[in-house]
C-alpha positions in Angstrom: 186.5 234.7 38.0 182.7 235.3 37.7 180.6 232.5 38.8 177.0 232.6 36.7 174.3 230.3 38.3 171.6 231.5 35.3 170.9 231.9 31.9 170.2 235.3 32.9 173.3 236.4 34.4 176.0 234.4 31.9 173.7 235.6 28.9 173.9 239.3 30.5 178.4 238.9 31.1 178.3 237.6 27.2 176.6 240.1 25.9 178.8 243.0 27.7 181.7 240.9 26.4 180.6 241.0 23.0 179.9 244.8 23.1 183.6 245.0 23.9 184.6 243.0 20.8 185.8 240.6 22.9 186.0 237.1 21.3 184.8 234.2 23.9 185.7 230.8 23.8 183.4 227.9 26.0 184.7 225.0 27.4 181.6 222.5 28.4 182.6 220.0 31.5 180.6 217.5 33.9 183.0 218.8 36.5 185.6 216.4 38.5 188.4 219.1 37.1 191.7 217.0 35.6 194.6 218.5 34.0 193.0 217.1 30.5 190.1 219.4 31.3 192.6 222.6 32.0 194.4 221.6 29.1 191.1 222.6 27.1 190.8 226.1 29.2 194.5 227.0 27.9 193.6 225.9 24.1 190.7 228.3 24.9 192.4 230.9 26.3 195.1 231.4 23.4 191.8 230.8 20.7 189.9 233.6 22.5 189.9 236.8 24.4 187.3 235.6 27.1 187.5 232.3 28.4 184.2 230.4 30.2 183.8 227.1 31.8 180.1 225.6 32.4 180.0 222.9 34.5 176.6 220.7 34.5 176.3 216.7 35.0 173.9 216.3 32.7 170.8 214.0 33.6 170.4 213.1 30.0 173.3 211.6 29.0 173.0 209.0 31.9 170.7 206.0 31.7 168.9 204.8 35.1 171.0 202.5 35.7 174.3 204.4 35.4 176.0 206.4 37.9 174.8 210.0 37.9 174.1 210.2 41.6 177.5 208.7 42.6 179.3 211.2 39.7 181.7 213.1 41.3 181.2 216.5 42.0 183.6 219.4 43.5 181.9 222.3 42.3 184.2 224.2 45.2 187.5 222.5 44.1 186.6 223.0 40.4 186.3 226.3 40.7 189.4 227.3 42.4 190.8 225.0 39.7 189.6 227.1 36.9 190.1 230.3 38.2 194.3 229.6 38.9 193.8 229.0 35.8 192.9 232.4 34.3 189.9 230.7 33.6 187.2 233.9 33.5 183.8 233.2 34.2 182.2 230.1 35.4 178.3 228.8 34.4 177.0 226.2 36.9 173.2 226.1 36.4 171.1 224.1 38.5 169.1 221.7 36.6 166.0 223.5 36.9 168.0 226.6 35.2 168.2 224.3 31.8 165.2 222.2 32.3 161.9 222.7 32.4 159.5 220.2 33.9 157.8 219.8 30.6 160.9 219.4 28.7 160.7 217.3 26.0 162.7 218.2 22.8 165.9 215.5 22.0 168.5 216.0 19.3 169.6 213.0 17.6 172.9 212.8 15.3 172.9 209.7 12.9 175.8 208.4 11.7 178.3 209.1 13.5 176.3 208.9 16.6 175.1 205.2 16.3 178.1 203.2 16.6 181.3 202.6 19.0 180.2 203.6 22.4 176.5 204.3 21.2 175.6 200.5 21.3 176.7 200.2 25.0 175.0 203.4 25.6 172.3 204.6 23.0 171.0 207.1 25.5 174.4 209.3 25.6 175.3 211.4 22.4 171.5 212.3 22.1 172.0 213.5 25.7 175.0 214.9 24.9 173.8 216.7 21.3 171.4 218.0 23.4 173.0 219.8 26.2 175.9 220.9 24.1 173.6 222.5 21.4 171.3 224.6 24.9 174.9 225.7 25.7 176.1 226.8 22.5 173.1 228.7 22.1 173.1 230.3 25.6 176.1 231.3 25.5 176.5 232.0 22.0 180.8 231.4 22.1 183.3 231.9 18.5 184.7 228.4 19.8 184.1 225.7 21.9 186.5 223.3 23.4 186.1 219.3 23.5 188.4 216.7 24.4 189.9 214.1 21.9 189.4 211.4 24.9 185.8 211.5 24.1 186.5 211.2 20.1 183.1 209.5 19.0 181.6 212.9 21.0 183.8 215.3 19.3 182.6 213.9 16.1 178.9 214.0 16.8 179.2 217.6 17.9 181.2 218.6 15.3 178.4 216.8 12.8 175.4 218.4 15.1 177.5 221.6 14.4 177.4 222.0 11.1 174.3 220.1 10.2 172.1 222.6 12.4 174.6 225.8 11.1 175.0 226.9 14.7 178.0 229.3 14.1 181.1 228.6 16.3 184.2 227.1 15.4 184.6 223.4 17.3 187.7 222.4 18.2 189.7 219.4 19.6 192.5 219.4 22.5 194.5 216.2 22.4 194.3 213.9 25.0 196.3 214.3 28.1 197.9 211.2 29.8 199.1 210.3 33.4 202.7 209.6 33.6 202.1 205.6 32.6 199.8 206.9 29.7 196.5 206.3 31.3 194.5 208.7 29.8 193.5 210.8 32.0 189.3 210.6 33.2 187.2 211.8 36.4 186.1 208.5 36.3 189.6 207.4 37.3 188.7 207.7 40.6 186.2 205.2 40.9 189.3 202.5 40.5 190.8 201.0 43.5 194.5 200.9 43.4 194.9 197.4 41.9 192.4 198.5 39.1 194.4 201.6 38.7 197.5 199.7 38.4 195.6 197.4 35.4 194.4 200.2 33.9 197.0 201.8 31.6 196.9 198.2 29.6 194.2 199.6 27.5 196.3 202.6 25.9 199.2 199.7 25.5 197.1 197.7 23.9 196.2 200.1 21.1 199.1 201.7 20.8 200.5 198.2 19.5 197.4 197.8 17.8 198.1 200.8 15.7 201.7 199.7 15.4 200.4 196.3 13.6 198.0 197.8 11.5 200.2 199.8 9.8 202.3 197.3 8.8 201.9 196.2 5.2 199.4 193.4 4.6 197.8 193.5 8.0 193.9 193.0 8.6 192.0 194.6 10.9 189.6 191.6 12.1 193.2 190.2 13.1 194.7 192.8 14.7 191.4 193.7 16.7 191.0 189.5 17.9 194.9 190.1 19.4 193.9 192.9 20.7 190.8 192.4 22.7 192.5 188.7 24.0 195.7 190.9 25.4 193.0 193.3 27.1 191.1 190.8 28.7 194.4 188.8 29.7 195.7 192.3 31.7 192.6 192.0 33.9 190.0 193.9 32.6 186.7 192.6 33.2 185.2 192.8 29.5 185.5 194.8 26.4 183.0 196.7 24.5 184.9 196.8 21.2 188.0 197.7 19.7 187.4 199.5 16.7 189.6 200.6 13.5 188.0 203.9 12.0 188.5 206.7 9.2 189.0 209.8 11.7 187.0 211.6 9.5 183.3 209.8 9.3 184.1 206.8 11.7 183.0 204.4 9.4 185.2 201.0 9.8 188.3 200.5 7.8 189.6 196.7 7.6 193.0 198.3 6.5 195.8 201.2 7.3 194.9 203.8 4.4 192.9 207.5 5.1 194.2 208.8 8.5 192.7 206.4 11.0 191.4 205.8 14.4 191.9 202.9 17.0 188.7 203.7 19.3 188.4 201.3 22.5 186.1 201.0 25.7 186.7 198.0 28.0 185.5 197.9 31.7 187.8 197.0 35.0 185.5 196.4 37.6 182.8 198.4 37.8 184.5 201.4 35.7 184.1 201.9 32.2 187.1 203.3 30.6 187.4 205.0 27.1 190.7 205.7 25.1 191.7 205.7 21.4 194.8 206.9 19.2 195.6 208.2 15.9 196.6 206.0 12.9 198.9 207.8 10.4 197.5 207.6 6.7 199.5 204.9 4.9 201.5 207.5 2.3 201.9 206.4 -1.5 205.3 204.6 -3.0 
């Protein structure tokens, strides 16, 4: 695997790949390596001739008082990760690689961008728009890779996507679960063990959310009230919201109809977790 620690030297390897004819797929991570990001390296890898990983906690996507120091990083471990993975080439650009000191330029995607997890945290998918759009252009890929953990995300990027006509083909790898269906997170291993032990509630929770709401007659405002009590009851701390969506725009539905979207973020302890699950579309008589 090559490792690229500039612009210079990943932009150099993608151009000699694209003289080749060689199609390249991108896979944008924070680092803390899971299976769920691996996943997203093999969805890659069949998409794509050439497959590259970047890896770069991004200062903008954190406000000050979140937890970008403590995030973990393994930039060693991840690496090894990726390349018994067939992952090959790695970009892991210091800050100052992506950021000037003057920097000063923020992309904002309305819509849907300012709901969900954007009223917890109205700093993140402008930090995120942001990075993932220097990426994209740096490395110039036919696809990119995001996970469908981070749905609200995947939408905004798709949206920043097309609304800027920056030409790659964005594409979703389903979310991948520990064995008691936690979905998996690198923020997983900020839990102690009796936090880890609460956690897989909050995929429970919604997947009988999404069980009720499909049943004929059944209100949303109902189903979410039942929901957010059985959350709280299993021990976490507090919940952000619990939110019934059209998959599509992620504008609130009160009822099962268009394909759907149960998104959730609750926090146990000091962690904020993140999870959601598809809704079927109600079909026709």
């Amino acid at each position: 695997m090559i490792i690229c620690r500039t612009k210079q030297e990943v932009q150099s390897l993608m151009g000699d790949w694209r003289g080749e004819g060689r199609s390249i797929g991108v896979v944008p991570t924070m680092g803390a390596l899971h299976e769920g990001h691996l996943s997203l390296m093999d969805i890659a890898a069949r998409q794509c001739d050439r497959t590259v990983a970047t890896i770069f906690v991004n200062p903008l996507q954190f406000a000050p008082h979140e937890d970008f120091d403590a995030y973990p990083r393994d930039l060693e471990g991840d690496g090894a990760a990726l390349s018994d993975r067939g992952c090959d080439a790695l970009f892991a650009p210091d800050r100052s690689a992506l950021f000037p000191a003057d920097f000063s330029t923020n992309i904002s995607v309305a819509g849907v961008g300012e709901n969900h997890c954007a009223v917890a945290r109205p700093h993140f998918f402008d930090g995120v728009a942001t990075i993932v759009a220097k990426l994209l252009l740096i490395l110039r890929p036919d696809a990119a890779v995001f996970g469908e953990k981070d749905f609200q995300q995947l939408a905004v990027i798709r949206r920043m996507v097309r609304d800027l006509d920056i030409d790659v083909r964005i594409l979703g790898g389903p979310i991948v679960r520990e064995a008691d269906g936690l979905a998996m997170s690198s923020r997983n291993q900020y839990l102690s063990a009796e936090e880890r032990a609460i956690a897989p509630a909050l995929f429970r929770t919604i997947r009988e959310a999404g069980e009720t709401i499909s049943a004929p007659g059944a209100r949303w405002d109902d189903v979410c009230e039942r929901a957010t009590k059985a959350i709280i009851a299993a021990g976490f701390s507090s919940v952000d919201y619990v939110n019934f969506v059209d998959a599509s725009t992620l504008d609130p539905l009160e009822r099962a109809g268009p394909e759907g979207r149960i998104l959730a973020a609750a926090r146990l302890g000091e962690t904020r977790l993140i999870d959601n699950i598809a809704v079927a579309p109600v079909r026709a008589a």
